[in-house]
Structures are given as C-alpha cells and as structure tokens.
N, C-alpha and C positions, 0 to 999 in steps of 0.2 A: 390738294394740300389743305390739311386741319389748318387756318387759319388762326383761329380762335388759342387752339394747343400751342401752340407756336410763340403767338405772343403770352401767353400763358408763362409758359416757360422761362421768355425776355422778362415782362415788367408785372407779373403776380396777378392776385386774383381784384385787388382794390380798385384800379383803374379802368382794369377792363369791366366791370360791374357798373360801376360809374359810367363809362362812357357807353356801355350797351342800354342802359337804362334812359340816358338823356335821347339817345336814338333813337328806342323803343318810344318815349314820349312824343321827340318830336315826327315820330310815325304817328301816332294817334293824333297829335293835333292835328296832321295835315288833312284825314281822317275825319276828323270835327269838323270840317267844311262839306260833309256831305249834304248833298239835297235833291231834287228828284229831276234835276240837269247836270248831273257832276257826270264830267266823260269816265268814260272806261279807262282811260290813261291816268286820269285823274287817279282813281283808286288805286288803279296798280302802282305808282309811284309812293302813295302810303302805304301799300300793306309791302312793298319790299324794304321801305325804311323800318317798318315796325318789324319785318322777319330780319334783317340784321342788325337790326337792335338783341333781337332773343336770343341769337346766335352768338353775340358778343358777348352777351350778360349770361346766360344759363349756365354754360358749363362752369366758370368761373366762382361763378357764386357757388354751385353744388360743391365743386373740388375744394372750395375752401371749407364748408360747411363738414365735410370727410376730413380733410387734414386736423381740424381742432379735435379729434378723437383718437385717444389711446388706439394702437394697431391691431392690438387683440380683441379690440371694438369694433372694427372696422364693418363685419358683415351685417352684423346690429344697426347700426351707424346707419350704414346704406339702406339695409331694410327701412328704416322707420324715415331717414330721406324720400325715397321712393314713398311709401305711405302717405307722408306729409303733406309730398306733388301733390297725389292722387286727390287724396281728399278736398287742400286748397283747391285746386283746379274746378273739382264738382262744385263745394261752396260755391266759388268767384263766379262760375256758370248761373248757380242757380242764382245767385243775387243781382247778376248785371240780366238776365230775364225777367226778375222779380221788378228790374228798373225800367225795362225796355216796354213792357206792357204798362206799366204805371204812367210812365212820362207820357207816352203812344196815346193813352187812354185819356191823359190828361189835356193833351193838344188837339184831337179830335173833338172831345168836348168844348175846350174853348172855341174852335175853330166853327163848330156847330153850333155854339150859343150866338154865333156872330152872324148867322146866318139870319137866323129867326127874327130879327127886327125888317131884314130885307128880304121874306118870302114873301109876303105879300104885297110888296111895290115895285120885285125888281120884275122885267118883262122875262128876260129871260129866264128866271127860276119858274117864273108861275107858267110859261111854253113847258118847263122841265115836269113840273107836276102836273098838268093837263095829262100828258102822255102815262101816267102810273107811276109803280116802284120801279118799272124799267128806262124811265124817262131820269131819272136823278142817280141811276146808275153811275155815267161818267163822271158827276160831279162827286159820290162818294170815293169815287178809288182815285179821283185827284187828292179830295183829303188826307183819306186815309194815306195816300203815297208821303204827302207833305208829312203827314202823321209821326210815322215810321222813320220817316229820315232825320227829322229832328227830334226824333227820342234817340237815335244811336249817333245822331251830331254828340247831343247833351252825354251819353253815357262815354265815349269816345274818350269829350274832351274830360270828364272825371277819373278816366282811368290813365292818360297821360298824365294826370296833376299826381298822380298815387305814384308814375313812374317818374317823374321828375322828385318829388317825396324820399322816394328810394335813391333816388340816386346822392339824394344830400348823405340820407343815413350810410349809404356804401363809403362814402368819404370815412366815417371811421368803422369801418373792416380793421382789423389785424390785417396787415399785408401778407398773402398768404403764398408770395413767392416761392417756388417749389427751389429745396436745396440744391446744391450745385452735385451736378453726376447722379443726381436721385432718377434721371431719364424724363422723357418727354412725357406731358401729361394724357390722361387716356383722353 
C-alpha cells in the first residue's frame, strides 16, 4: 500500500511535507549522537526515521512542484524537476564531503595538538613511540575513528537544522490537494 499516495490524496501535499521533513530532521538528530560506541541498533533506528521522513516528504513535495504547471508543461516541468534532483543531490553530496573532510581534519588536528604537550611525560605514549610508526598505530585509528564520528555528528546535526528549516518554510506551500475524482496520486 502507497502509503504516502494515499494520504496525498486525503490531506495534500502541505502537511505531508511538513511532517516528512520534521521526521527526516528528527532522523538526523538522532543520528547526531553518533560516536565510535554507538550500537548498530542505535543507527538503524536513525536512519529508518530519517528513510520515512524522505518517504513522507518527496513524493509530496515533487507532486506539488508538477501540479503548479500549466499541463501542456507538464513533460518540461518534470524533465527540469528531475534535473533539479540530480544536480541538488550531486551539489549537497559534494558540499556535506567538502564538510566531512574539513570538520574530520579539523578534529584530528586539535585532538593531535593535545597530544604533544603529553608525548613526552606520558609513559604510555613514549612505550608507543619506542616501538616505531607501528607502535602509535592504535592510537591513530582511535583518533582518527573519534575524528570521523564527530565530523558527521556535526554535519548530521546541520543538515537536520536545514530539515527542520524546511519544514517551517513548507508551512506555507500552496496546499496542493489533489481535486476531487482527479484519481490517486502516482
């Protein structure tokens, strides 16, 4: 059962926009608590709140974005819909990478600058560097894991604040309730 279609068809495209996007949000925040002990359960219970969130809001949002188009438009309309996706999508990819290396980069560094006051008095670091570049091995990829988690903590909880954002602005949609007998939405 098209769920999404369904209510479509009951209460329009405004609400359900709204409420797939506060979903999708508070998918990502839950999401924002990632770190380098977060269970497996843990994540899966974010990323399905964040998958119906998308579920709720996508189709919704596009049908309406089609319906404000003359019908002789409509193939147009959809072509340059589709485009729009495509290209946002690659943008928002390349930009939240362009954040995840930055932030990543930027944690590591402080986390390493924090280091160097205590390599030479802690025992156990200087037992690490006795043994070579393979003795301070585990301690890198503990960083770096802390690294990495708290750069996509940080970008997470940025792109929740964007869906929450949206979701104010979906409040004023045109309500794009499909006419009565027009038939079920695709």
């Amino acid at each position: 059962l098209p769920l999404t279609g369904v209510l479509y068809d009951r209460i329009g495209s405004r609400w359900l926009a709204v409420l797939g996007l506060l979903v999708c949000g508070g998918g990502l925040m839950m999401l924002s608590r990632i770190n380098v002990d977060i269970t497996t359960g843990e994540l899966v219970v974010g990323m399905v709140v964040l998958a119906a969130g998308v579920g709720l809001a996508m189709m919704p949002i596009m049908s309406n974005a089609l319906a404000a188009v003359p019908a002789e438009s409509a193939e147009s309309a959809s072509s340059l819909n589709t485009l729009t996706q495509r290209v946002s999508q690659s943008l928002g990819l390349g930009i939240v990478n362009a954040f995840l290396v930055s932030a990543g980069a930027q944690t590591l560094a402080d986390r390493s600058g924090l280091l160097g006051e205590y390599a030479s008095n802690d025992p156990r670091i200087v037992a690490m560097q006795e043994q070579g570049p393979g003795g301070m091995l585990a301690l890198y990829q503990q960083v770096t894991g802390i690294a990495q988690t708290h750069a996509y903590s940080q970008a997470f909880f940025v792109i929740g604040l964007i869906c929450f954002a949206g979701a104010v602005f979906a409040l004023f949609l045109r309500s794009g309730k499909p006419a009565p007998g027009s038939g079920p939405a695709v």
